[in-house]
N, CA, C and O of each residue as an XYZ file, in Angstrom:
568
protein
N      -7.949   -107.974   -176.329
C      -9.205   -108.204   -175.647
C      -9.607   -106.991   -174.817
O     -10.734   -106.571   -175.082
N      -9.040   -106.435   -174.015
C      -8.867   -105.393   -173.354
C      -9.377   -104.199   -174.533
O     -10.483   -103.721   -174.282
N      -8.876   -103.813   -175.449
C      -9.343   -102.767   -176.359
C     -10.962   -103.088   -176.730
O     -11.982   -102.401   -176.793
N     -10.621   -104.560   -176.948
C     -12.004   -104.821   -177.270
C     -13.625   -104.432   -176.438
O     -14.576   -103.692   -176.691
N     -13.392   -105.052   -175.737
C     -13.809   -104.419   -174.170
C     -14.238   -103.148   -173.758
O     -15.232   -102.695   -173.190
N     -12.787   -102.545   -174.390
C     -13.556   -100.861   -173.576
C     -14.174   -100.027   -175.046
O     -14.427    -98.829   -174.922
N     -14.408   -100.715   -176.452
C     -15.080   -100.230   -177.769
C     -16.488   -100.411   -177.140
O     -17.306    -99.495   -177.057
N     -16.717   -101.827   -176.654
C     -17.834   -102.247   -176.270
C     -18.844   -101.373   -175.614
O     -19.968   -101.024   -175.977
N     -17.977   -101.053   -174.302
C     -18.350   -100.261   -173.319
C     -19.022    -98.356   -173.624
O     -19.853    -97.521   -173.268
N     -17.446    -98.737   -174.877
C     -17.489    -96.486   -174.710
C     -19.043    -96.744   -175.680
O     -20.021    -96.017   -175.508
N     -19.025    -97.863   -176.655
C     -20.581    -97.945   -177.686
C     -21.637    -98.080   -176.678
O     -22.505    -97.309   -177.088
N     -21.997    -98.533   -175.763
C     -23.398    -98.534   -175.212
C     -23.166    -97.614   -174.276
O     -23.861    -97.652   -173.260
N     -22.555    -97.005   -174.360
C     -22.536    -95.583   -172.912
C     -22.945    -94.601   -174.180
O     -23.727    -93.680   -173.942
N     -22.425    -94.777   -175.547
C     -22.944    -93.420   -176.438
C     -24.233    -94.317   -176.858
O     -24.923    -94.134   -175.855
N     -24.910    -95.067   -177.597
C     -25.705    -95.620   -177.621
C     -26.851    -95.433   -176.963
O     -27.928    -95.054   -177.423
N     -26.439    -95.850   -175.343
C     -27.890    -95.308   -174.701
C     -28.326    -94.158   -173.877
O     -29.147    -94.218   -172.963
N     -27.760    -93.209   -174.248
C     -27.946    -91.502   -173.815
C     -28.860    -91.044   -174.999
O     -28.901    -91.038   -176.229
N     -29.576    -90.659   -173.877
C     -30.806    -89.701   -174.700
C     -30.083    -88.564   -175.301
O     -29.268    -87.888   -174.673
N     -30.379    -88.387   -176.444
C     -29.978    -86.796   -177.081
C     -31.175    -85.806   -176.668
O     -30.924    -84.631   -176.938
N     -32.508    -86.052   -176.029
C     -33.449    -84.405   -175.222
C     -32.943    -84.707   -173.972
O     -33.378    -83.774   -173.296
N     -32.376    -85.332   -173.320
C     -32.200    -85.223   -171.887
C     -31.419    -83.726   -171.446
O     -30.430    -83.351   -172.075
N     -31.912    -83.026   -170.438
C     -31.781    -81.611   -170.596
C     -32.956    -80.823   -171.103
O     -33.509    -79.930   -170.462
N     -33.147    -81.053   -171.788
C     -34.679    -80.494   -172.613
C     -36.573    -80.646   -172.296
O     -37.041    -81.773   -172.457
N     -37.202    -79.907   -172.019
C     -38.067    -80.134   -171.458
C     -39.093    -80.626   -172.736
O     -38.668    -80.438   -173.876
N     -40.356    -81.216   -172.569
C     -41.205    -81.655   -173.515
C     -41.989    -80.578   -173.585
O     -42.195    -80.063   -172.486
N     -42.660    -79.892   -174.792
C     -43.771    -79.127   -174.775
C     -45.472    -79.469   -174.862
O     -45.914    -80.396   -175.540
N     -46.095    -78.791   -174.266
C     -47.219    -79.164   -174.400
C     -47.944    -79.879   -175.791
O     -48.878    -80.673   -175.898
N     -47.430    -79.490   -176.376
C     -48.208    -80.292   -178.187
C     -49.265    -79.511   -178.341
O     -50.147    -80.263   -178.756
N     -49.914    -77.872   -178.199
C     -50.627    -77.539   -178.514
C     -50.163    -76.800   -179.864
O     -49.048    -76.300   -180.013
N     -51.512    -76.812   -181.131
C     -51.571    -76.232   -182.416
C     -50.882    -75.554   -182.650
O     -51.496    -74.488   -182.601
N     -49.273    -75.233   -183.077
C     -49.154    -73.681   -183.243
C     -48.911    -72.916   -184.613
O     -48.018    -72.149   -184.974
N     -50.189    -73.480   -185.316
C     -50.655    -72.957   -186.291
C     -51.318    -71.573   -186.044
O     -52.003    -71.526   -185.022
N     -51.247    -70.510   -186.738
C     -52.054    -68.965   -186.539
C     -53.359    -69.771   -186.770
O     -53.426    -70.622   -187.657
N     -54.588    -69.420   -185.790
C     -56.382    -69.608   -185.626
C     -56.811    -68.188   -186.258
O     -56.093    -67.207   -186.068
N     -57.924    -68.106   -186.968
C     -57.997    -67.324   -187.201
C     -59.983    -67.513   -187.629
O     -60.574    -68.388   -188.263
N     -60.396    -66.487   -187.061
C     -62.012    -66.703   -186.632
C     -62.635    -65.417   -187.548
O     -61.872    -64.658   -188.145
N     -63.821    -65.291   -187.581
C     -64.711    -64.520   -188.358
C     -64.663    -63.391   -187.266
O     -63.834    -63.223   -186.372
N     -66.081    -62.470   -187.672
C     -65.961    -61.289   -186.569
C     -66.914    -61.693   -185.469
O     -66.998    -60.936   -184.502
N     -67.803    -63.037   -185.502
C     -68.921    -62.919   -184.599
C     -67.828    -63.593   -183.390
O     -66.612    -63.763   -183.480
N     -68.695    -63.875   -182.325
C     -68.018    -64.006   -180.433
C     -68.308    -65.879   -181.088
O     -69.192    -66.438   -181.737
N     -66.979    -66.303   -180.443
C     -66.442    -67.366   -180.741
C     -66.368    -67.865   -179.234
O     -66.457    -67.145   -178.240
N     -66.227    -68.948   -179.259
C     -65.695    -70.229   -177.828
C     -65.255    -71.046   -178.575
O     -65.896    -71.561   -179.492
N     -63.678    -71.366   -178.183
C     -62.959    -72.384   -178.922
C     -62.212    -72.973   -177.829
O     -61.724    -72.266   -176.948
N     -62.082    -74.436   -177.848
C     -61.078    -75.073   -176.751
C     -59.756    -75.888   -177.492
O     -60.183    -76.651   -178.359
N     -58.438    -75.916   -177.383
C     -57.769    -75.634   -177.569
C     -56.914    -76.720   -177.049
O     -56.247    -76.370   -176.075
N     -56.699    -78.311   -177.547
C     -56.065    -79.785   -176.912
C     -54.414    -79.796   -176.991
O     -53.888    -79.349   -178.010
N     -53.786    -80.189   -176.163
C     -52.403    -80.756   -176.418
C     -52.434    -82.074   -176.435
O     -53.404    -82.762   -176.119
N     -51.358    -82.466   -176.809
C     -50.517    -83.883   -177.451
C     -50.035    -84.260   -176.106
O     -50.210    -85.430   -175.768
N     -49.459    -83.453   -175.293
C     -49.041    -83.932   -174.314
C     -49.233    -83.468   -172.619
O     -49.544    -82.298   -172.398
N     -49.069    -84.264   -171.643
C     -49.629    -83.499   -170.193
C     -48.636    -83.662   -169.624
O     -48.075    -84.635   -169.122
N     -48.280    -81.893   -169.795
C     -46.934    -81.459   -168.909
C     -47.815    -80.102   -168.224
O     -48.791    -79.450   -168.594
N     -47.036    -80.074   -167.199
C     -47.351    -78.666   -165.982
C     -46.615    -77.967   -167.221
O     -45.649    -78.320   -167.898
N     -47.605    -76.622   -167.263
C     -47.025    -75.600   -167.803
C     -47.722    -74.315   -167.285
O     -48.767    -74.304   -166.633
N     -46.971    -73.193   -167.680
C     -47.665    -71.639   -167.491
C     -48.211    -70.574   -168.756
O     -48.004    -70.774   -169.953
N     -48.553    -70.037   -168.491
C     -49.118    -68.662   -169.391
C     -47.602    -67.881   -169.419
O     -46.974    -67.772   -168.366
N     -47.152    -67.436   -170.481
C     -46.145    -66.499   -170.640
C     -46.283    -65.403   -172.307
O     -46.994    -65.487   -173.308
N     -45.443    -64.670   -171.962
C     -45.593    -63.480   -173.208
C     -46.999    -63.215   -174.081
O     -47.287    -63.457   -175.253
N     -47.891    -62.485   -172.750
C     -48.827    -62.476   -173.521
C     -48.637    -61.248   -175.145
O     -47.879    -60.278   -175.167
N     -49.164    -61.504   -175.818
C     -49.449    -59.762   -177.399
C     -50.763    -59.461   -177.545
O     -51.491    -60.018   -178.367
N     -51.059    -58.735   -176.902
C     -52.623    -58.147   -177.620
C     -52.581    -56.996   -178.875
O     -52.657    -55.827   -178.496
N     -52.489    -57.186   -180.045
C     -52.698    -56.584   -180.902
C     -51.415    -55.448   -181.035
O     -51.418    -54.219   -180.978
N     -50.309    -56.462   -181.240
C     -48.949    -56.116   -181.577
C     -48.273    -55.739   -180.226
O     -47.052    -55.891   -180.193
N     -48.991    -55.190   -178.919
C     -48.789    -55.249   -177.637
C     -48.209    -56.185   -176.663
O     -48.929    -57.111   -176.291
N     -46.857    -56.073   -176.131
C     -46.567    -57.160   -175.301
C     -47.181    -56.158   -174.048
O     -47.061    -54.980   -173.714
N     -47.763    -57.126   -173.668
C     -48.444    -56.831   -172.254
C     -47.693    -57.874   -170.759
O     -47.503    -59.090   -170.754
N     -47.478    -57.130   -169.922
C     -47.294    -57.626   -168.202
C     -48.371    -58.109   -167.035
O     -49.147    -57.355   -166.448
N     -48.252    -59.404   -166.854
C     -49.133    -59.811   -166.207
C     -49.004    -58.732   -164.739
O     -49.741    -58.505   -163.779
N     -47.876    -58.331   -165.112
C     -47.360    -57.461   -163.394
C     -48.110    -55.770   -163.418
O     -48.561    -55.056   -162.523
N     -48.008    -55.650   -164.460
C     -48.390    -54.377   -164.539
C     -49.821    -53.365   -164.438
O     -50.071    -52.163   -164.529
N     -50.856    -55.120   -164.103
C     -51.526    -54.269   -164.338
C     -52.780    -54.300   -165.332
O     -53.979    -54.538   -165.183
N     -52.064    -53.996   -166.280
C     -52.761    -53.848   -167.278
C     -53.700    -55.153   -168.302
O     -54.326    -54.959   -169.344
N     -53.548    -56.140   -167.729
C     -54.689    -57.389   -167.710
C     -55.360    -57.708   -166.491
O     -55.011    -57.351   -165.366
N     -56.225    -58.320   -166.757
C     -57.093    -58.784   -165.368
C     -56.584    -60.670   -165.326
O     -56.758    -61.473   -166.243
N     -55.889    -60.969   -163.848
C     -55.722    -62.226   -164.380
C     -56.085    -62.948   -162.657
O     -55.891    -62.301   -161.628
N     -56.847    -64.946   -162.690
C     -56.838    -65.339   -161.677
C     -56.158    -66.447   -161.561
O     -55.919    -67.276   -162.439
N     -55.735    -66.445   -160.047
C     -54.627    -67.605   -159.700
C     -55.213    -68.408   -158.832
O     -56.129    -68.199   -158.037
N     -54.369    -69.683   -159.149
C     -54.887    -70.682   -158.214
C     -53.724    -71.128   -156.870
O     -52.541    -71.240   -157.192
N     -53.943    -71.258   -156.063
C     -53.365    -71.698   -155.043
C     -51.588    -71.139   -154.677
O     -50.551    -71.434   -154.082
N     -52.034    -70.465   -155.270
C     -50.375    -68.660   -155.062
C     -50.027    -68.906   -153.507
O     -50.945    -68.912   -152.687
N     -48.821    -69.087   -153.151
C     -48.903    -68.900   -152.139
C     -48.411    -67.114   -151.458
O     -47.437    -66.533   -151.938
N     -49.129    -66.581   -150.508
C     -48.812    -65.467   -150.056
C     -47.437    -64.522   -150.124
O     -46.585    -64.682   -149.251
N     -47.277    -63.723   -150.976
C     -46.300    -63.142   -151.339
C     -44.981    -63.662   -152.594
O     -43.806    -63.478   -152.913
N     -46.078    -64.328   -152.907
C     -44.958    -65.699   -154.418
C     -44.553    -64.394   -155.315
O     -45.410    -63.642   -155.778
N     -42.949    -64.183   -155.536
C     -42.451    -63.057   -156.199
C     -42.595    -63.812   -157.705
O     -42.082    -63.121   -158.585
N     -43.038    -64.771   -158.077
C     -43.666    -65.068   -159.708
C     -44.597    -65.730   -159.805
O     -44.519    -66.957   -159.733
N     -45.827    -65.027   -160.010
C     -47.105    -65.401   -160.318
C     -47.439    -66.220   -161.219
O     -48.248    -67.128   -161.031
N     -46.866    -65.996   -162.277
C     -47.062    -66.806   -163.987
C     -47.612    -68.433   -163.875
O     -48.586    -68.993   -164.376
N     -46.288    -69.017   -162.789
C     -47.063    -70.586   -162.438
C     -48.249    -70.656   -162.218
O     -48.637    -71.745   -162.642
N     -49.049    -70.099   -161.788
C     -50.201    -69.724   -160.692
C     -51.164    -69.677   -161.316
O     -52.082    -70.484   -161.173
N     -51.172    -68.225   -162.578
C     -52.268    -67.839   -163.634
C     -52.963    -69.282   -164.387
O     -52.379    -70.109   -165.088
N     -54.522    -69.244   -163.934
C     -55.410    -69.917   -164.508
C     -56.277    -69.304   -165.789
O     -56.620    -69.757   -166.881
N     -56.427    -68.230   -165.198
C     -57.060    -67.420   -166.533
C     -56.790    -65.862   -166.708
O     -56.432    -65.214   -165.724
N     -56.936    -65.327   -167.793
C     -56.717    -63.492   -168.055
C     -57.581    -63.232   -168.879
O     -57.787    -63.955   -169.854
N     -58.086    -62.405   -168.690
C     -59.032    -61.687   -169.376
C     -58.555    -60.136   -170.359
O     -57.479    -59.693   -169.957
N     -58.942    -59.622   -171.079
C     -58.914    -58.620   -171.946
C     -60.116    -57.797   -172.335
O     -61.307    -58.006   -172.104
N     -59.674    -57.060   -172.818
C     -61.340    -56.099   -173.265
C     -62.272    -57.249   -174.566
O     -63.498    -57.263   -174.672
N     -61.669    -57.788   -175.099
C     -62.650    -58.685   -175.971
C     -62.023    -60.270   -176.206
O     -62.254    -60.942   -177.211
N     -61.149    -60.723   -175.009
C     -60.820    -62.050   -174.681
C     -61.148    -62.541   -173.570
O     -61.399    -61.841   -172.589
N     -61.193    -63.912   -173.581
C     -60.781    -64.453   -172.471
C     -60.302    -65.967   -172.503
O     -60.732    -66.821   -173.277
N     -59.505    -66.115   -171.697
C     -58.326    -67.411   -171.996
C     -58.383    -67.833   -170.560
O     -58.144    -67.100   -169.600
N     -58.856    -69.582   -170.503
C     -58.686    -70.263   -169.214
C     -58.266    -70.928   -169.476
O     -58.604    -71.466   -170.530
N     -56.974    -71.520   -168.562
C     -56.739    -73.024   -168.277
C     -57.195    -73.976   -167.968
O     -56.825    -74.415   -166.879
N     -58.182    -74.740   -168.732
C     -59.164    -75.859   -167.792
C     -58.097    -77.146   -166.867
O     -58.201    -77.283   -165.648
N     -57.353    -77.784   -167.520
C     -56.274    -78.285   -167.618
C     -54.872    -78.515   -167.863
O     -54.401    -77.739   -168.694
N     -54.239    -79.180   -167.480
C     -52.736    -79.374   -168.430
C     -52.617    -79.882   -169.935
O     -51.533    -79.985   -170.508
N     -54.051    -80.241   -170.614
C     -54.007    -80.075   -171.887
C     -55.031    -79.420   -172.577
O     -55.120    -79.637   -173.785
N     -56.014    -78.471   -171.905
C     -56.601    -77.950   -172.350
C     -56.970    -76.292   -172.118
O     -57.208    -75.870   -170.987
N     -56.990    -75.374   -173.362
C     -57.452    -74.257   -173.004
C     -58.577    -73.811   -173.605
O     -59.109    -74.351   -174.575
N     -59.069    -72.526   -172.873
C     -60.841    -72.391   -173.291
C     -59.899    -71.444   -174.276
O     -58.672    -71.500   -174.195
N     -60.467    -70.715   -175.058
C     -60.810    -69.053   -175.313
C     -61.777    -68.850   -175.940
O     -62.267    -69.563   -176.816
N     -62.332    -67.308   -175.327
C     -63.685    -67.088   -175.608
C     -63.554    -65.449   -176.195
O     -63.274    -64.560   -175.390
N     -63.723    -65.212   -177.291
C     -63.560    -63.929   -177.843
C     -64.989    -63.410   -178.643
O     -65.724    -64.103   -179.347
N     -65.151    -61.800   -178.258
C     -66.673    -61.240   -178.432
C     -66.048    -60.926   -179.719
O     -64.882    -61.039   -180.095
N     -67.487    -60.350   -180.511
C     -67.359    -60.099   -181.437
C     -66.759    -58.450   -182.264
O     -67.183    -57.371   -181.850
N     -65.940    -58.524   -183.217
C     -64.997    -57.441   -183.498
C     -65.993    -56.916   -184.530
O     -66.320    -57.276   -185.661
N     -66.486    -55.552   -183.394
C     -67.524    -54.517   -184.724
C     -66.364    -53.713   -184.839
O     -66.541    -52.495   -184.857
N     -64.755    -54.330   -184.951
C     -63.728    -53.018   -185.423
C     -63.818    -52.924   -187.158
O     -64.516    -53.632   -187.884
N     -63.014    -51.976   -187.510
C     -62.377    -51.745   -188.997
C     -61.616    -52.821   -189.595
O     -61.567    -53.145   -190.782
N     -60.642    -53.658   -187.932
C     -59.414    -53.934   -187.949
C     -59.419    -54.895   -187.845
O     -60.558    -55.289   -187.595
N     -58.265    -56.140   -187.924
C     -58.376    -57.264   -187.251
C     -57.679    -57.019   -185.837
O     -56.852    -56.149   -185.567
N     -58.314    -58.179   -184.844
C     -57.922    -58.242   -183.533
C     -56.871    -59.244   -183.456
O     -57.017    -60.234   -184.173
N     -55.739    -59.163   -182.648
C     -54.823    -60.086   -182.204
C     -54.357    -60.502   -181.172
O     -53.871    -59.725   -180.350
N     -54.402    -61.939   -180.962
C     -54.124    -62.273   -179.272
C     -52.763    -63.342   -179.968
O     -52.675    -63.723   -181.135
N     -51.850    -63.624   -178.871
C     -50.988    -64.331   -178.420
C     -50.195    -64.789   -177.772
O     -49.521    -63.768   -177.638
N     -49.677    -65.516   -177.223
C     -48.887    -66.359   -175.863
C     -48.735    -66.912   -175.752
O     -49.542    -67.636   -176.334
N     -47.913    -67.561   -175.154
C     -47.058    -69.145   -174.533
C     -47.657    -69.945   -173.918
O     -48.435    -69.497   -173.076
N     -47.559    -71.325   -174.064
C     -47.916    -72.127   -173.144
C     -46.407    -72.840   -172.706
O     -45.792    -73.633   -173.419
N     -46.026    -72.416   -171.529
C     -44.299    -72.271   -171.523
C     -43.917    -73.418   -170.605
O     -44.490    -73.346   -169.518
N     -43.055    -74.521   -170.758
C     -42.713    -75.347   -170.036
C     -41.109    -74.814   -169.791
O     -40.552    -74.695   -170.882
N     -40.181    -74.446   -168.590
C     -38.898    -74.077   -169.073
C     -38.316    -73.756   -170.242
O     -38.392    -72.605   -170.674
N     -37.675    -74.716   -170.885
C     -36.924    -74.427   -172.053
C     -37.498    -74.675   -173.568
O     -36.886    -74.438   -174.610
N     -39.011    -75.284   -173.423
C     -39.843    -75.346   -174.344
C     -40.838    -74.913   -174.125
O     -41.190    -74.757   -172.956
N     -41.958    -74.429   -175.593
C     -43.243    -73.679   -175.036
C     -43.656    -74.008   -176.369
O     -42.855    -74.559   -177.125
N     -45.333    -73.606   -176.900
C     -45.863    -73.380   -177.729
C     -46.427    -72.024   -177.746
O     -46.718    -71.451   -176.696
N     -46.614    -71.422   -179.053
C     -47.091    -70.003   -179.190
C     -48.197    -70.468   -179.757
O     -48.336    -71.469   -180.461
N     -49.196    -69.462   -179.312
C     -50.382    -69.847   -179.364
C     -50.829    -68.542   -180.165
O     -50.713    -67.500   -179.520
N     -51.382    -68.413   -181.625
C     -52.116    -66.734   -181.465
C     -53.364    -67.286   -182.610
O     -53.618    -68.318   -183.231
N     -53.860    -66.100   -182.470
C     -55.389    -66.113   -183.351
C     -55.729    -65.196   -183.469
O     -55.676    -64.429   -182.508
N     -56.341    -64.709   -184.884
C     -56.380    -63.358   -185.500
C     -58.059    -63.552   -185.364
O     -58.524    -64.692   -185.381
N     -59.105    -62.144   -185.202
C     -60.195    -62.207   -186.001
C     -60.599    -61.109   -186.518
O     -60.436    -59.992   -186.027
N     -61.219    -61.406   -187.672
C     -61.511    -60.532   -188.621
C     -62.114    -60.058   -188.114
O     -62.563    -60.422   -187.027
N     -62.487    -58.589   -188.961
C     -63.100    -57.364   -188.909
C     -64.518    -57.888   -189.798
O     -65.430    -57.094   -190.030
């Protein structure tokens, strides 16, 4: 009876443990490659799910770019004074022919002008929850 008992026990202790516990949920946004013509586009951009998340690893056209460096234009919301990581913060960044806002926790704008290049243009980045994220990119033609 006693053996019996503790089969019982060790089965619903393995039984009812989550196997993601540890694991964060990701937003559920598309992460299919978008891919647009050459004229100036506005596209908004839904998740599956509403989790706090951030902007991370942005690529502009094979380019990993630093929100630190500089070299994007980006605005924050409610940062507090001297916050040594901004990334939580970033609502929107801008580029020479992008622009990407956070309206929400499941929604993003982007708004891209039109490419009188040769080339195609490329944007991409995270919508990063800890240990899960979605990559987000979109090509447009030339």
């Amino acid at each position: 009876m006693k053996n019996f008992s503790w089969i019982i026990l060790m089965s619903l202790l393995f039984f009812a443990c989550d196997k993601n516990a540890g694991f964060a949920k990701r937003p559920g946004f598309d992460n299919n490659q978008h891919i647009f013509s050459n004229s100036t586009k506005d596209t908004v951009l839904i998740a599956k799910n509403k989790v706090e998340w951030w902007f991370s690893e942005l690529v502009v056209n094979g380019k990993p770019l630093d929100f630190h460096d500089g070299s994007i234009k980006y605005y924050t919301k409610n940062a507090p004074e001297g916050a040594q990581n901004i990334l939580w913060y970033i609502y929107k960044f801008e580029g020479e022919w992008f622009t990407v806002e956070k309206i929400d926790e499941q929604q993003i704008k982007i708004s891209i002008s039109a490419n009188t290049n040769s080339s195609p243009r490329k944007l991409s980045f995270k919508a990063n929850v800890g240990n899960a994220a979605d990559n987000i990119s979109l090509t447009q033609m030339p």
